[in-house]
Structures are given as structure tokens and as C-alpha cells.
C-alpha positions as CSV (number, residue, x, y, z in Angstrom):
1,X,27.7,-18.8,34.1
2,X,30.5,-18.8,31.8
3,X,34.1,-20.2,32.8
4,X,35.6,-16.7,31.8
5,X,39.3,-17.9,31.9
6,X,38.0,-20.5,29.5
7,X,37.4,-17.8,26.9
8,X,41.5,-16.9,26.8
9,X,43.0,-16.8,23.4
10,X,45.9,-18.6,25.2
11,X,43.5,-22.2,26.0
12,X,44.6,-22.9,22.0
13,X,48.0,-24.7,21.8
14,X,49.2,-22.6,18.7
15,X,48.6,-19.2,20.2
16,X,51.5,-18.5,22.3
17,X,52.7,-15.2,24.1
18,X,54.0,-13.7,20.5
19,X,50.4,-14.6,18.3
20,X,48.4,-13.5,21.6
21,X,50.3,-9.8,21.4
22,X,49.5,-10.1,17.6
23,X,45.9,-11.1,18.1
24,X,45.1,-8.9,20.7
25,X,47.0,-5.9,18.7
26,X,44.3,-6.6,15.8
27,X,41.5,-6.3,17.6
28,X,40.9,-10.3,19.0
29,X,40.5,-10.5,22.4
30,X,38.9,-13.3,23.5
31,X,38.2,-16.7,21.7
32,X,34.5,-15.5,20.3
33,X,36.3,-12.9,18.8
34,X,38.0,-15.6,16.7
35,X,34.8,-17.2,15.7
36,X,32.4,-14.1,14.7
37,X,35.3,-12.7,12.8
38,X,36.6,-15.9,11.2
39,X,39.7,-17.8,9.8
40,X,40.0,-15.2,6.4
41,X,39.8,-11.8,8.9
42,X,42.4,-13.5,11.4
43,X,45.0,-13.8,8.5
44,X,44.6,-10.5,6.9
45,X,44.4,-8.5,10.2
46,X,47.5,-11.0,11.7
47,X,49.4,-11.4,8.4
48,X,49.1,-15.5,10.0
49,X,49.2,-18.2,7.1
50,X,45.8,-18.9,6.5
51,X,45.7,-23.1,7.6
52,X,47.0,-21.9,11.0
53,X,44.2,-19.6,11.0
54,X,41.9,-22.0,10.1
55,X,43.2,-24.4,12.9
56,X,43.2,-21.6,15.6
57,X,39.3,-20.9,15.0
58,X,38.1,-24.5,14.8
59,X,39.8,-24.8,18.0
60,X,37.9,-22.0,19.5
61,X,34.8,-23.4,17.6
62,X,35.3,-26.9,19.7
63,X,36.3,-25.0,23.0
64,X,32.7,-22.9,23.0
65,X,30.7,-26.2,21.6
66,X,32.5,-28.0,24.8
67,X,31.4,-24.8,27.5
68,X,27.8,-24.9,25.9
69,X,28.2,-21.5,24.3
70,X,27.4,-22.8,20.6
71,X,25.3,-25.5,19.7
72,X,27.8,-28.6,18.5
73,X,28.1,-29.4,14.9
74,X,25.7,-32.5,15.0
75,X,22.8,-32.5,17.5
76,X,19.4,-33.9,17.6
77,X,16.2,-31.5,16.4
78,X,15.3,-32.3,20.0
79,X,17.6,-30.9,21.8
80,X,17.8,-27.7,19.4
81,X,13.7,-27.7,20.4
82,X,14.6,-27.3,23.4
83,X,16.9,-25.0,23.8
84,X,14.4,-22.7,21.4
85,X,12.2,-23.1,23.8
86,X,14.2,-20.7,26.5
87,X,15.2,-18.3,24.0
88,X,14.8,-14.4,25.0
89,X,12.6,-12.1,23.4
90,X,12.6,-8.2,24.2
91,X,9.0,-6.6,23.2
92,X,8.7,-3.8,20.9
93,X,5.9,-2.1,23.0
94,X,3.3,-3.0,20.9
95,X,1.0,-6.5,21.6
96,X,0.1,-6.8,18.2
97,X,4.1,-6.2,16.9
98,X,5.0,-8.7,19.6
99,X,2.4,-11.6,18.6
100,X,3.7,-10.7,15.1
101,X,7.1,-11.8,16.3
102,X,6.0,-14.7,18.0
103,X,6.8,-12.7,21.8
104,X,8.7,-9.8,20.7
105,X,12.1,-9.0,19.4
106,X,14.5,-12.7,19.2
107,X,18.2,-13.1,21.0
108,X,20.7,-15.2,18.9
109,X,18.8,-13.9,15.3
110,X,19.2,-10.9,13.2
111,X,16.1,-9.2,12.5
112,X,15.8,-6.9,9.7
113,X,13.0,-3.9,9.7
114,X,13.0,-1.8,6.4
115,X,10.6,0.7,4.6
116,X,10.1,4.1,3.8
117,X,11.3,7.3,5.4
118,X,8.4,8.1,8.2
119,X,7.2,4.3,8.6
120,X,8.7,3.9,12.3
121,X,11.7,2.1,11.4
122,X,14.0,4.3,13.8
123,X,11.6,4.9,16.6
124,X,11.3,0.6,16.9
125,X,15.1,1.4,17.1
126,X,14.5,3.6,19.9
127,X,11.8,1.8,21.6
128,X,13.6,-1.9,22.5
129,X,16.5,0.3,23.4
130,X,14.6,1.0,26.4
131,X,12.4,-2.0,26.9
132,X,15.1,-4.4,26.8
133,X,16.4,-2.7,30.1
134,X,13.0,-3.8,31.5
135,X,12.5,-6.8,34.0
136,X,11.5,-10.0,31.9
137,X,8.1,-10.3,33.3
138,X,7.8,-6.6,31.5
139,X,8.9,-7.9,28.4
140,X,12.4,-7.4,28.9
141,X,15.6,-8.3,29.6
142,X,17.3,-6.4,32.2
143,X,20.0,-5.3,30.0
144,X,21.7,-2.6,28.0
145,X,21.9,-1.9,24.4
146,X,24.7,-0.2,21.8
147,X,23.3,1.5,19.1
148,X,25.2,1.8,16.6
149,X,24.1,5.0,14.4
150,X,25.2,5.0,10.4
151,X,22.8,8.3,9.7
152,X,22.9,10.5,11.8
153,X,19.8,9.2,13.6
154,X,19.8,8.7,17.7
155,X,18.1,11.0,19.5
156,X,18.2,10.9,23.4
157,X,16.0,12.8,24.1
158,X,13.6,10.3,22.3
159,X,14.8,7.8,24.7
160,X,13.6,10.1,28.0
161,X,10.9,10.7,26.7
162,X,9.5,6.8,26.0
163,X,11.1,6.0,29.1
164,X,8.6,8.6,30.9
165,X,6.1,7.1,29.0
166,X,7.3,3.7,30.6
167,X,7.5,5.1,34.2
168,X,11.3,4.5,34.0
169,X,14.3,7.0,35.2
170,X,15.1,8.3,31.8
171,X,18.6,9.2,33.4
172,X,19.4,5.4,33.8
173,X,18.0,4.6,30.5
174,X,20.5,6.7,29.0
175,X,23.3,5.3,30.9
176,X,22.1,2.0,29.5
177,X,22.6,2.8,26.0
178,X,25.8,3.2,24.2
179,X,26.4,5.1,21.4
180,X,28.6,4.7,18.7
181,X,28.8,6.3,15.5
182,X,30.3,5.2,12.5
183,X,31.3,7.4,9.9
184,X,31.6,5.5,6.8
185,X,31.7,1.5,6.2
186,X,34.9,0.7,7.2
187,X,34.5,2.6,10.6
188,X,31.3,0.7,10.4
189,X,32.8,-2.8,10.6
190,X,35.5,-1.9,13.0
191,X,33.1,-0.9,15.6
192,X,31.4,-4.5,15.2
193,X,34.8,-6.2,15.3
194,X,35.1,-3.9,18.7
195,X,31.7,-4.7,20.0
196,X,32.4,-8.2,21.6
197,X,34.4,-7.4,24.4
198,X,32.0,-4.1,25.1
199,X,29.2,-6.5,25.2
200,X,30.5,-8.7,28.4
201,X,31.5,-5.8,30.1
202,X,28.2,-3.9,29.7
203,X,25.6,-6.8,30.4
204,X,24.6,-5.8,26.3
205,X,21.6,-7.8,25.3
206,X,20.5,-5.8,21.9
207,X,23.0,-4.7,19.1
208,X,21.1,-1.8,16.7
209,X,22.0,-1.0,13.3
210,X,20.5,2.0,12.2
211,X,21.3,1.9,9.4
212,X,22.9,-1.4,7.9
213,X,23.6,-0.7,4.4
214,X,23.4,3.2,4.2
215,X,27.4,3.8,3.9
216,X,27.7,1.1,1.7
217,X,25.0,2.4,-0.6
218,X,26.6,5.9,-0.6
219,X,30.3,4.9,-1.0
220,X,30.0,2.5,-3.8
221,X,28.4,3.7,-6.6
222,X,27.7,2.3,-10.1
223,X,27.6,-0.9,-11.3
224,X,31.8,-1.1,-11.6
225,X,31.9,-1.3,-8.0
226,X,29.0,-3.6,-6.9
227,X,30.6,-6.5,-6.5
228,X,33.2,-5.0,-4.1
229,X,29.8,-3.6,-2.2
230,X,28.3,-7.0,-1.8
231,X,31.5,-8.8,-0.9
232,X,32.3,-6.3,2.3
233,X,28.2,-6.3,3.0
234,X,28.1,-10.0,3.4
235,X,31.3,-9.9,5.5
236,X,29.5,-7.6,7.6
237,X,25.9,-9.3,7.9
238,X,28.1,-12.3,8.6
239,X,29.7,-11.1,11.2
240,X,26.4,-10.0,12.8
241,X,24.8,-13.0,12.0
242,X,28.3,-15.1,14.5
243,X,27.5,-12.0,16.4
244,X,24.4,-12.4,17.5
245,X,24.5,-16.2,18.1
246,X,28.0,-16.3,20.2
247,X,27.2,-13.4,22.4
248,X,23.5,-14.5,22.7
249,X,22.2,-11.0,21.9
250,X,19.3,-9.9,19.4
251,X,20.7,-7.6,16.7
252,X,18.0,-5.4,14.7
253,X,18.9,-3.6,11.7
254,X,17.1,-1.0,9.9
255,X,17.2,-1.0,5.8
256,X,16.4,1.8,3.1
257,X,14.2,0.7,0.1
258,X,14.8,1.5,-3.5
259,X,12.2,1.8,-6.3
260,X,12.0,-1.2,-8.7
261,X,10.6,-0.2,-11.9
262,X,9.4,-3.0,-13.2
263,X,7.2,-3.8,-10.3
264,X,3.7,-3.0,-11.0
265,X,2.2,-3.5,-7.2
266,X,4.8,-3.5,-4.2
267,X,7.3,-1.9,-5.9
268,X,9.5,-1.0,-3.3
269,X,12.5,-3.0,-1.9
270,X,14.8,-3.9,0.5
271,X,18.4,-2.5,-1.0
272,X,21.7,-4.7,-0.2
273,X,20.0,-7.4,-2.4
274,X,20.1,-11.3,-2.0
275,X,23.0,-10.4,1.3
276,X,21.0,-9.0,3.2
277,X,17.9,-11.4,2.3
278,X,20.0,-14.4,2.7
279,X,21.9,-13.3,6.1
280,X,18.6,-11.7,7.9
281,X,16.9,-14.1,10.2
282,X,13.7,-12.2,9.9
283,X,12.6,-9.3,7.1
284,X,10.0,-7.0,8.9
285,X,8.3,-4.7,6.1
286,X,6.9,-1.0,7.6
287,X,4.5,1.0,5.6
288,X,2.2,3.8,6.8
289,X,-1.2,3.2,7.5
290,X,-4.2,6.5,8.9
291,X,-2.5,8.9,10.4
292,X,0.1,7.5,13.6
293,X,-0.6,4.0,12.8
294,X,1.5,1.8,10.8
295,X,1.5,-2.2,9.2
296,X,4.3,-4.7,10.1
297,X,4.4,-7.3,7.8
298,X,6.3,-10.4,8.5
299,X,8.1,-10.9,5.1
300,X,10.6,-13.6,5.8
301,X,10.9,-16.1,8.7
302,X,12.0,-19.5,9.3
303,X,8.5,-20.4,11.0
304,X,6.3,-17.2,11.0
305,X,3.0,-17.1,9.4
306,X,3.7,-13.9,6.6
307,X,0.8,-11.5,7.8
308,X,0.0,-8.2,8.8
309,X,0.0,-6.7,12.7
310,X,-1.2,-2.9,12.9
311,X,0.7,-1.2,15.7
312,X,0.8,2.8,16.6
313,X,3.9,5.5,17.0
314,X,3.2,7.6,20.3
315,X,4.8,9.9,22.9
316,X,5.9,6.2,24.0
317,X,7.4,5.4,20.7
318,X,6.1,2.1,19.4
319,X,2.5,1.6,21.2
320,X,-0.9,-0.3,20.7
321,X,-3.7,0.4,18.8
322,X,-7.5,-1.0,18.9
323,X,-7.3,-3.6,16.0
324,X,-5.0,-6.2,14.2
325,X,-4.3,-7.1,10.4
326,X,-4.6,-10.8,10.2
């Protein structure tokens, strides 16, 4: 259980009443606020010089290593082992997708799931929004989720209807969801520099993106501007990246694909470039196979085996089917 009154921003000597008004003004509430937003966002949202900003988050970097929250800066492969080995994981609904995943969906990672329009990228979405409110020996977590929607793409009645499927109250799996929608990027990163303190209130265990890059794609256009893209693109991915290891949640974001035409056989890629393929903890590829059935491929992992796990979209959203790709 975590010593809440631990977590004030007023536990670090150079924060008094004044810099907490100013900090909490900006949008920091708690001391994992300062670390999954970092040194660079507290200055330019604070107008703070930038060493004390460095000094306030490496302060509230030690205070979480000493309550256990974060791993410290040097500890053995051992213990790290360890505490892998009681990591959540919140299933997709699919046995094949799970095994795939080594047990299902991670906490503390970002996984990334992109493909084509059609390939179940949205309905996976869907799907662990209501099985991570299951009991864990379901595959769950008994939590809630926030979906945060960049296209125009949350459905609820999606959600009653695999929670029927599920034999759950689709009424209470709605309440367990929250919604929010961003509008363009910027909205878009607000509402993940608001997320922390909505996660401990709400018992949150899964963050969605759907999509990650989709504003960015659509806002900055040409080559003049890429560079601004990328740079507020890996501000973001970082910040889900602190996210999901501070808060202890899994975050799953979906990605478009864009044609490459000088590929000859897979062709199609992941768009937000070497960002979002650097910051993603696992790439999960989508592509259709006969008719309802699809073809997860694990792409990039720190430990997976890359293969192939066939899996089926239903009434219940993601669901099982007879055989597997090895």
C-alpha cells in the first residue's frame, strides 16, 4: 500500500507553499507527476530555472526509489527477475493472442498494435477495456480503464455487447471506463499530463491510445515540419513510457501504417518512425487472414520469440479460433 502523504509535492525541501500553488496550477499534483513529466516540462509549464527543476525531480526520483514505487538506479538482475516475476497481465480474450504475449496484455510496458483499417486494432482496444475489470483468475485485473480516443473511434455499445458475451453487467462495465477525447495533439498531451491523478482515484489499471500518432500525422504536414512532429511525438511516447512504469498500469496504443514504396514484400509500416519503435515496449503487427480471423505477429520484444498467433473477431470482440501460427 502506498504511504499516500509520502507522494506530497511538499516532502521536497525546495517546494514550498509558493512553487506548490505554482506546480499544482500547471497541472503537477503529486510527486509522480514530477517524474513522468520531467525536469524540461516542469520549467516551461512553471517558468522555474531549469537546475532547480532538475533537483526537484531527482528528489522525487529518490523519494519513489525509497517507497518501492520505482526500481532504484543500480540493482541486481536478480532482484529485477523477481519482481518480473509478479508482473500483471490482462488477457486480450484470445488464448492464442495471450500465449503470444507471454499471458496477455503487460502492466508497467507500452505495447504498440498497428495495421490496416479492418485488422482488429480497435476492437483489441475495446476488448481488454472490459477484461481488465475481470477477477485475476479470469485473466484480469479487477480494475478500470481510460480510453483515450484520437479518431473518433469508442463505441459503447461495443463494450455491452462483449461484456454480454462475457456474462458481465454491461452497465458496470461502462462505468468502469473513462472516456476522454482529444481533439488535436496538444489536447492530446494535456489529457496524459491529467491522467495521473485520475488513475489513483479510479483504481485505473489500463491506459488506451487509440490512436497514438493520428493528430500528429494530420497536423504536421510536409517535410518542413517533421522534425517539430517527432520532437512533441517522443515527448509524448515518453511520457507514456514514465507513465506506465510509475503508475504500474499497461498502456496499449494503436498505430496507422503507411505504404513504403520501395518495399517489395511487407511493405506496409508502422508511421511515427524510429519514436515510436524506440519508445514501444512491444510492436504487435495485425493483418487479415479468411474471413473474421486475423494474424498477430510479435514484431518487437525484449524477450518474445517473433511469430505468428491466429486469433478471431466475434460478437465478444477479440475471441479464439481452432488453430495457431507458430
Amino acid at each position: 500500500m502506498e504511504d499516500i502523504s509520502r507522494l506530497a509535492l511538499a516532502n521536497i525541501e525546495e517546494i514550498g507553499p509558493a512553487t506548490e500553488k505554482r506546480l499544482k496550477e500547471a497541472g503537477f499534483h503529486s510527486i509522480k507527476d514530477l517524474l513522468v513529466r520531467g525536469a524540461a516540462d516542469v520549467a516551461g509549464a512553471t517558468g522555474m530555472d531549469m537546475d532547480v527543476s532538475v533537483r526537484i525531480c531527482n528528489k522525487a526520483r529518490v523519494i519513489l526509489e525509497e517507497l518501492g514505487i520505482i526500481d532504484k538506479s543500480f540493482v541486481t538482475a536478480t532482484s529485477i527477475y523477481e519482481k518480473r516475476k509478479q508482473s500483471f497481465r490482462i488477457s486480450t480474450g484470445a488464448r492464442n493472442f495471450d500465449d503470444l504475449l507471454g499471458g496477455g496484455v503487460e502492466t508497467r510496458a507500452v505495447t504498440e498494435v498497428y495495421g490496416e483499417f479492418g485488422t482488429g486494432k480497435t476492437q483489441l482496444c475495446h476488448t481488454l477495456c472490459v477484461t481488465v475489470q475481470q477477477p485475476k483468475q479470469s485473466g484480469g485485473l479487477d480494475g478500470r480503464a481510460i480510453y483515450i480516443d484520437t479518431e473518433n473511434t469508442f463505441r459503447p455499445e461495443r463494450i455491452v455487447s462483449i461484456a454480454r458475451s462475457r456474462l458481465m453487467d454491461p452497465n458496470s462495465a461502462l462505468e468502469n471506463i473513462i472516456v476522454a477525447k482529444a481533439y488535436n495533439s496538444a489536447h492530446q498531451e494535456l489529457i496524459i499530463e491529467e491522467t495521473g491523478p485520475v488513475i489513483e482515484a479510479n483504481k485505473i489499471k489500463l491506459v488506451v491510445v487509440d490512436s497514438a500518432v493520428a493528430h500528429y500525422r494530420a497536423e504536421f504536414l510536409g517535410r518542413a515540419t517533421l522534425s517539430e512532429r517527432q520532437q512533441r511525438l517522443n515527448k509524448f511516447m515518453h511520457m507514456l513510457v514514465r507513465l506506465a512504469d510509475t503508475y504500474e498500469v499497461a498502456v496499449v496504443v494503436t498505430n496507422q501504417i503507411q505504404s513504403s514504396p520501395d518495399g517489395y514484400f511487407d511493405a506496409a509500416r508502422p508511421t511515427g518512425g524510429n519514436v515510436v519503435a524506440h519508445t514501444s515496449t512491444y510492436r504487435i503487427f495485425l493483418k487479415r487472414s479468411s474471413g473474421k480471423n486475423r494474424i498477430a505477429r510479435m514484431v518487437d520484444s525484449p524477450y518474445h520469440a517473433e511469430r505468428e498467433a491466429l486469433f478471431a473477431l466475434s460478437e465478444g470482440g477479440i475471441s479464439d479460433v481452432e488453430d495457431r501460427i507458430t
